[in-house]
C-alpha positions in Angstrom: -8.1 12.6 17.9 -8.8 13.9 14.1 -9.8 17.3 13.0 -12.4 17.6 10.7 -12.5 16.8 6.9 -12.1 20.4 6.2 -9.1 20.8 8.6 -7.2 17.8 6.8 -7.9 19.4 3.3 -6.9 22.9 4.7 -4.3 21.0 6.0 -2.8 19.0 3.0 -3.4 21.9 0.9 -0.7 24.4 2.3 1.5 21.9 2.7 1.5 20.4 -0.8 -0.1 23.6 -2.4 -3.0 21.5 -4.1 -5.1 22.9 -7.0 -9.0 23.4 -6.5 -9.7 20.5 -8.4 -7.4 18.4 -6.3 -8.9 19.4 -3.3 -12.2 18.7 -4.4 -11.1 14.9 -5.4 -9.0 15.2 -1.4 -12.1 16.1 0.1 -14.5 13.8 -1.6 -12.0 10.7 -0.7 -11.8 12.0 3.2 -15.5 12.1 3.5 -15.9 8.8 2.1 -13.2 7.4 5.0 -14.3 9.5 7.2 -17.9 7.8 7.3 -16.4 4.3 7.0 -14.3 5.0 10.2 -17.5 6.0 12.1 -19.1 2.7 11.0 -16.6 0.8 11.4 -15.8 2.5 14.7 -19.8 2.1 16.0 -19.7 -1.5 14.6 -20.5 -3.5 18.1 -19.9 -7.2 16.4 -15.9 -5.9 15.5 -13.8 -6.7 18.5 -11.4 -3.9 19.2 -8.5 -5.8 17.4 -10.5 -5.9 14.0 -11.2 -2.3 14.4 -7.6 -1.1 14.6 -6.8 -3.7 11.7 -9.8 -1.8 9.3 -8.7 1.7 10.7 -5.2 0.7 9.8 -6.3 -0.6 6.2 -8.8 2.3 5.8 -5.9 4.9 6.2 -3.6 2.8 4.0 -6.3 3.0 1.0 -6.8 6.9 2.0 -3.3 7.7 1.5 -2.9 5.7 -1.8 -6.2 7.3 -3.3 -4.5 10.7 -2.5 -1.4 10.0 -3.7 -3.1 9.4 -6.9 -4.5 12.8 -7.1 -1.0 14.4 -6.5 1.6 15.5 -9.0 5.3 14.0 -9.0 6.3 16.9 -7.0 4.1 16.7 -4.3 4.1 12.7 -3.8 7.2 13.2 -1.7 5.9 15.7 0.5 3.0 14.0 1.2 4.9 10.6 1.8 6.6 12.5 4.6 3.4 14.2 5.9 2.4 10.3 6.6 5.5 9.4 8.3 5.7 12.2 10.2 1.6 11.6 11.0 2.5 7.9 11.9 5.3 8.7 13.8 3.5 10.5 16.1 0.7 8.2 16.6 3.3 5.6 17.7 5.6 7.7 19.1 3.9 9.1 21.7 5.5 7.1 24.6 8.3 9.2 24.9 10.2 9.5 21.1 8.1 11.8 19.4 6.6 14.5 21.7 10.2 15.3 22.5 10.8 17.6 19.6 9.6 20.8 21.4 12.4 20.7 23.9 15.2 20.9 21.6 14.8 24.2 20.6 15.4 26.1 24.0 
């Protein structure tokens, strides 16, 4: 489903060409989710509805607390990163996965 913490910081940094420091602060606010998603995820006493609603707020917090790390310039690019990543989550009954085709 998700790559690893490393991926995702590889990940953001080439696309919004972060500084060291702001991928030490990217890092450090992925590894915190990241272990709150496996809780939350192995939590037996959350029924499966109340899990996608913390997943949903989890990744909602993530994405501000990064945003806050990023410079004017890259806020925008990162904005799209997130639509385009939620986009695809949703999108993948048909609109979405469709993209690849076009091409050829």
């Amino acid at each position: 489903m998700m790559g690893s913490v490393d991926d995702h910081v590889k990940e953001l940094s080439t696309k919004l060409n972060l500084t060291s420091d702001q991928q030490t602060k990217v890092k450090a606010i992925l590894e915190e989710n990241h272990q709150k998603m496996q809780a939350t995820m192995k939590d037996e006493s959350l029924s499966k509805e109340d899990k996608h609603a913390r997943m949903k707020d989890m990744h909602n917090a993530v994405h501000a607390q990064v945003r806050d790390v990023l410079t004017d310039e890259q806020k925008p690019k990162f904005d799209a990163m997130v639509k385009d990543m939620e986009s695809n989550m949703h999108g993948k009954k048909g609109q979405g996965s469709d993209h690849d085709h076009d091409h050829k």
